[in-house]
N, C-alpha and C positions, 0 to 999 in steps of 0.2 A: 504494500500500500504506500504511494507518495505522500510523503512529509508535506505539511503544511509549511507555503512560501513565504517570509516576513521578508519586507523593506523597510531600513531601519534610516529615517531621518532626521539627523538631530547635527548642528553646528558645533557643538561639542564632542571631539574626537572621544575626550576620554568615558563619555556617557553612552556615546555609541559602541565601544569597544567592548564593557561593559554588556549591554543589553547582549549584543554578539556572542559573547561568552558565554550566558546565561541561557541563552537560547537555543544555541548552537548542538547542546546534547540531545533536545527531542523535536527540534522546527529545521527547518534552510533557510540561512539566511543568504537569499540573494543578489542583497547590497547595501553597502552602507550610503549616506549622501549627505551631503552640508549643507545643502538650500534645496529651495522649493522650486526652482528651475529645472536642477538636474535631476531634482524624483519625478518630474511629471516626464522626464525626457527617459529615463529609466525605468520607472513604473511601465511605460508604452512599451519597453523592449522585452519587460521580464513577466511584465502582470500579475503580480504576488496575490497571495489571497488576502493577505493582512499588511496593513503602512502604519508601523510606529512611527508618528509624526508630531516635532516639537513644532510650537506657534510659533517660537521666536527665530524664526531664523531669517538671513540675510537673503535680497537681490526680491526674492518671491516667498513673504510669509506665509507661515501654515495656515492661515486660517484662509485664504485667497489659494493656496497650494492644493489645502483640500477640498474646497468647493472644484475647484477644476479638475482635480483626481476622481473626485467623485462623477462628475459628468463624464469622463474617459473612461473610466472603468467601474460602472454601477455594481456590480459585486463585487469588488474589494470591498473585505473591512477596514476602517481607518479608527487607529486607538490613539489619541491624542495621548502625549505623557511630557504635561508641563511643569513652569512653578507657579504658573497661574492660577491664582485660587477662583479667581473674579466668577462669579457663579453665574452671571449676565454674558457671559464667554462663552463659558462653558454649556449653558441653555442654549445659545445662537448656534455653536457648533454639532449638539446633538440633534439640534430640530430639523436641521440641512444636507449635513454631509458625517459626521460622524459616529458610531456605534457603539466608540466608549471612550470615558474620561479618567485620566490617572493622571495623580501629583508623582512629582518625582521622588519628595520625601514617602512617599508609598512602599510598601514593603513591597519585597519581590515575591512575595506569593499572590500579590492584586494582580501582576501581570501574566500570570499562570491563566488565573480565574477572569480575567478580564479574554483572553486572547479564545477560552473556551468558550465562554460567553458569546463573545460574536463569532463563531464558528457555526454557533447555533441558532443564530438568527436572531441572537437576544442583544442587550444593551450594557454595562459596568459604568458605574460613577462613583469612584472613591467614597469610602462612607462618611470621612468626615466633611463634605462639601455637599453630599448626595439631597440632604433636607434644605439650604438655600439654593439649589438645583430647581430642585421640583417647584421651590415657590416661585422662579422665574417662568415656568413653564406653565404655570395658572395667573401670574400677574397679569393685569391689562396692560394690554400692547400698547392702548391709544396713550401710555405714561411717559414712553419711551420719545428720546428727543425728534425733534421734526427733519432736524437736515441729517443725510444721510451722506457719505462718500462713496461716488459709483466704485464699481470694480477696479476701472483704470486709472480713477483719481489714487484709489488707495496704492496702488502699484507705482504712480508717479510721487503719491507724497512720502511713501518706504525709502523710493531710492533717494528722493533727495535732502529727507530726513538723513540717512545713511552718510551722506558726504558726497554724494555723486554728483559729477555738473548736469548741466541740461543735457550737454551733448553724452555723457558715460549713459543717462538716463535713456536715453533715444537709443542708442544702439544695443543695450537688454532689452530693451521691450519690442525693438527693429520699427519703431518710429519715425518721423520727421522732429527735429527740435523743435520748430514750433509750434508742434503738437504740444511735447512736455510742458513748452511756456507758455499755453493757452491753459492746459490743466491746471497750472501751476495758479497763472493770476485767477484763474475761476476758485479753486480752493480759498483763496486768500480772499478774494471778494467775500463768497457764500459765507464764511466763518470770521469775517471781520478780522484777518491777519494782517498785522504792518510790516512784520519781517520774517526772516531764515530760522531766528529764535523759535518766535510763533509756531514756523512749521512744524521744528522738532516738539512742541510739547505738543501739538495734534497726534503726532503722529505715537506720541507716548503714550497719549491718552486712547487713541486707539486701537493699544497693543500691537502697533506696527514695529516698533521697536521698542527697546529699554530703558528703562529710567536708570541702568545702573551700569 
């Protein structure tokens, strides 16, 4: 009987290496990756059943990585394993594209029972997060803020959160620059930004990157 295939993407080598290890005696692992560029370009080649996938990662964040994984490959499971506690995250990502949620400080026996779980067609939410979980998923919607960031806003204000210029920006995403800087000043209008500062605490704020 074939081994259950895990992708393992996480920016941090030595977490990835780790997971690899741990896994390695009863799954395949058939690849590790650092951003969410190279899992969806790998994901396409390998088609695992299961993407251990952190939010934070650079060029193409998890949360935008795995809504796109999810539309490529509708049956992969996708087991987010962040340090994001944010329960409003974590709601957003189960409703859409993911099938389970683990912290990192999570014991490794969650990831045992989390990987079974979506094997079988069911769902895992760490249980110390799982009760402010479920009340985002009965909360009313209509509480939640009015502006949104489309897909590609979020993908322009990542990289240039990130340190990227316009032009590094345009050539990941295979744009025109003045695409980027049309996104860019429409961000900055819609959210009342004055400057570069600005962008980075949007961009913190919306878990596109890290506050640390």
């Amino acid at each position: 009987m074939a081994r259950t295939r895990i992708l393992i993407a996480d920016d941090h080598t030595l977490v990835a290496e780790a997971l690899k290890s741990l896994l390695e005696p009863e799954y395949q692992v058939v690849g590790l990756v650092n951003n969410g560029k190279s899992l969806l370009a790998l994901a396409k080649e390998t088609a695992p059943d299961v993407v251990l996938l952190d939010l934070g990662m650079p060029l193409f964040n998890g949360v935008d990585a795995g809504q796109a994984l999810k539309k490529l490959l509708p049956k992969t499971k996708i087991i987010v394993i962040t340090m994001n506690e944010d329960p409003e995250v974590a709601s957003a990502a189960l409703r859409s594209w993911a099938s389970s949620y683990l912290l990192k400080k999570s014991a490794s026996i969650e990831l045992a029972q989390a990987i079974s779980e979506v094997l079988r067609g069911h769902s895992y939410v760490t249980p110390s997060i799982a009760q402010k979980v479920m009340y985002e998923f009965i909360r009313d919607p209509n509480q939640r803020p009015a502006k949104q960031l489309t897909q590609r806003q979020r993908q322009v204000l990542q990289l240039l959160a990130e340190g990227h210029s316009m032009k590094e920006a345009a050539g990941v995403l295979n744009i025109a620059v003045r695409t980027i800087a049309f996104h860019k000043y429409r961000i900055m209008e819609d959210f009342g930004l004055k400057n570069n500062a600005d962008l980075v605490r949007l961009a913190i704020r919306e878990h596109l990157i890290s506050d640390v």
